[in-house]
C-alpha angles and dihedrals in degrees: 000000000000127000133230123226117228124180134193121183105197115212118233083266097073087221106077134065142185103202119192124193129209082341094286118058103072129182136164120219131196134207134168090234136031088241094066098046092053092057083040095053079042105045086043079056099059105040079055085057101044085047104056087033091244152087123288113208091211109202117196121209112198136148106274103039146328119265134184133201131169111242113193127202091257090058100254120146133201143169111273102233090190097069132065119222111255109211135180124227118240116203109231103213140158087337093053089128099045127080119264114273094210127074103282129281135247110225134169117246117240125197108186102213122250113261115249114258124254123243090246091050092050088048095057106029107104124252114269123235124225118310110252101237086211089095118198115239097168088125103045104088117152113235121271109200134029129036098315093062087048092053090035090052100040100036095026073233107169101227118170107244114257113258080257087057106043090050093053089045083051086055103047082049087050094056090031085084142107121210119208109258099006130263135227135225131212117203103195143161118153088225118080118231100040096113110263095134101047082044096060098048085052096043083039102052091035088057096040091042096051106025095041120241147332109079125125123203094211118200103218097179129140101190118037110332112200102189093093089053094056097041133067123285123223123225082273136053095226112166126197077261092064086044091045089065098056096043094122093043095057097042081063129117091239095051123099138195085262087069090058090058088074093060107045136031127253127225108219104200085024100046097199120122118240120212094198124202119215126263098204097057119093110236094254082060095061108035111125124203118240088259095049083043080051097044090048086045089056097051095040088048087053100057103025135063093215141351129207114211116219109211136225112209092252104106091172092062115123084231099045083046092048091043091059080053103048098039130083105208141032129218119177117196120202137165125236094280147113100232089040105058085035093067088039094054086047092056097050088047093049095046086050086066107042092076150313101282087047090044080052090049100051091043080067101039120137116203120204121206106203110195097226094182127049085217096064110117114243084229083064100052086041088056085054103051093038079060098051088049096091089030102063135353096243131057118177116191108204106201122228109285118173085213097073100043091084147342140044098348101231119171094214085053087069127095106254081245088063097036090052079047098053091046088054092058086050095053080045095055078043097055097051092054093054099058082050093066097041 
């Protein structure tokens, strides 16, 4: 039986098409989002194959490659075996250890094959035992987005997930994890407006969303915290103050982690906890001394996995200071400019200095660029990152999204680009505590 050739050129935009059939028939189509114009370009294909009473070899012309599947009249799809994937080559240049800042990309997965073992080598390596026949399958996740987890939802289909697509998979493992006995992260930068807030409610919902739940996102601010303002509010208004007063109670032996809902706010999609400071109080109001930070640290260790300090810009404060002595891990946020990383630089470099454990800190430290305006060159993102590449091992870009400039901070708000970036910057401060334990 023939086959019918069907094409589809996909624009830059991902959401619009011009399909051609046979060469002559031509249409554009139209969709709000690049999933639905994959199952429109699809489900096209398959009204033209039921209607010529045979199968349409559909090739897809996109950005990043051409692919071809075979698409039946009674709408079932399959790899074209005939054709050989076409892919561009992207050059990997400054921003080689950030996440992409586009959507993301379809690639081909590529497997170079093991090396045959030489005869001295077969002749060394040791006998193997029985096979478990509990196979491990950890790494064999279907794909979840493109092309490939249309094709894997609708056929059952078993396609191997695109390189985009297994590194995202490896990230949402890597914050997937638990780490005995907790650990605590510290987002700080000495200059306001660089993004920590908005940092901790992302780290924060990225490791609660995919890990379950105890985290706390902690505002440890002396002045005006405004984590409590852009996240969601409890049926209370409880503050750290209230908390501050109840600090024995609940160390004790009777107390449980219900007790601790009267005191923080939970996020409901995100599924992280706010302590929230209070915004009312001057800042000589709500100052705590190293042993009540110690006290609230003790409670907040007991009945959480890991808690994400929100920082003030006071790096003199006998909490901020306490709080460099009490967390595992540093992560700086900073925006695409000069006076921001800067600050951010002279921070790392100070705290290098102030003693051994905060010289080991800053040694792990993982620094996220978050693009604030959709008008910042990309050169200028790129200068930024190539700085921070002698200061500490990690640099995140977080691309431009409208959804973090201002108002309540929700993970499902974000652009699938800027959600795939933030959980980057998760699997990095992963990463980091990893190495720690090694």
């Amino acid at each position: 039986m023939s086959t019918l050739e069907m094409t589809a050129d996909v624009a830059a935009n991902g959401t619009e098409a011009t399909v051609s059939v046979a060469g002559k028939l031509t249409e554009t189509v139209q969709y709000p989002r690049e999933d639905q114009l994959r199952s429109g370009i699809i489900q096209r294909a398959t009204e033209v194959a039921r209607e010529h009473g045979t199968d349409v070899r559909l090739t897809s012309k996109q950005s990043n490659g051409v692919f071809s599947f075979l698409v039946s009249g009674d709408g079932r799809v399959s790899p074209d075996n005939t054709a050989k994937p076409q892919q561009h080559t992207t050059h990997v240049g400054p921003l080689r250890r950030t996440p992409p800042m586009t959507v993301e990309r379809e690639e081909e997965a590529t497997i170079a094959p093991e090396p045959e073992p030489t005869l001295e080598a077969k002749e060394e390596a040791p006998e193997e035992g029985r096979r478990s026949f509990l196979a491990d399958d950890s790494a064999a996740l279907p794909p979840a987005s493109g092309w490939r987890g249309l094709i894997t939802r609708t056929t059952g289909i078993k396609i191997a997930p695109s390189a985009a697509e297994q590194e995202r998979l490896m990230n949402i493992r890597a914050v997937s994890q638990h780490w005995a006995g907790g650990r605590s992260i510290a987002v700080v930068n000495g200059k306001g407006g660089v993004g920590k807030t908005l940092t901790t409610a992302m780290l924060s919902a990225v490791f609660a969303r995919h890990g379950g739940s105890g985290v706390i996102a902690w505002d440890n601010n002396d002045t005006r915290g405004t984590l409590g303002w852009r996240t969601e509010r409890s049926s209370h208004n409880a503050t750290i103050q209230d908390l501050g007063g109840v600090t024995e109670r609940l160390m004790q032996p009777t107390a449980t982690i219900g007790d601790l809902a009267l005191y923080v706010h939970h996020q409901s999609a995100d599924m992280y906890d706010v302590l929230r400071s209070n915004p009312k109080l001057l800042a000589s109001d709500q100052r705590l001394t190293s042993g009540e930070f110690d006290a609230l640290n003790e409670v907040i260790k007991k009945y959480s996995r890991m808690v994400i300090f929100d920082t003030g810009n006071d790096e003199s404060s006998q909490r901020w200071l306490r709080m460099i002595d009490h967390c595992d891990q540093l992560v700086v946020p900073t925006s695409p400019s000069g006076e921001a990383a800067e600050s951010a630089a002279l921070l790392l470099e100070e705290l290098s200095q102030r003693d051994e454990r905060s010289a080991q800190l800053v040694k792990n430290a993982v620094v996220v660029v978050t693009v604030a305006e959709r008008s910042t060159p990309a050169t200028e993102v790129a200068r930024i990152v190539a700085g921070f590449e002698k200061v500490a091992p990690r640099t995140i870009v977080i691309p431009f999204d409208p959804s973090l400039k201002s108002g309540a901070l929700r993970f499902d708000s974000l652009k699938p680009a800027t959600k795939n970036a933030w959980i980057a910057a998760g699997a990095a401060v992963a990463a980091s505590l990893n190495e720690q334990e090694a």
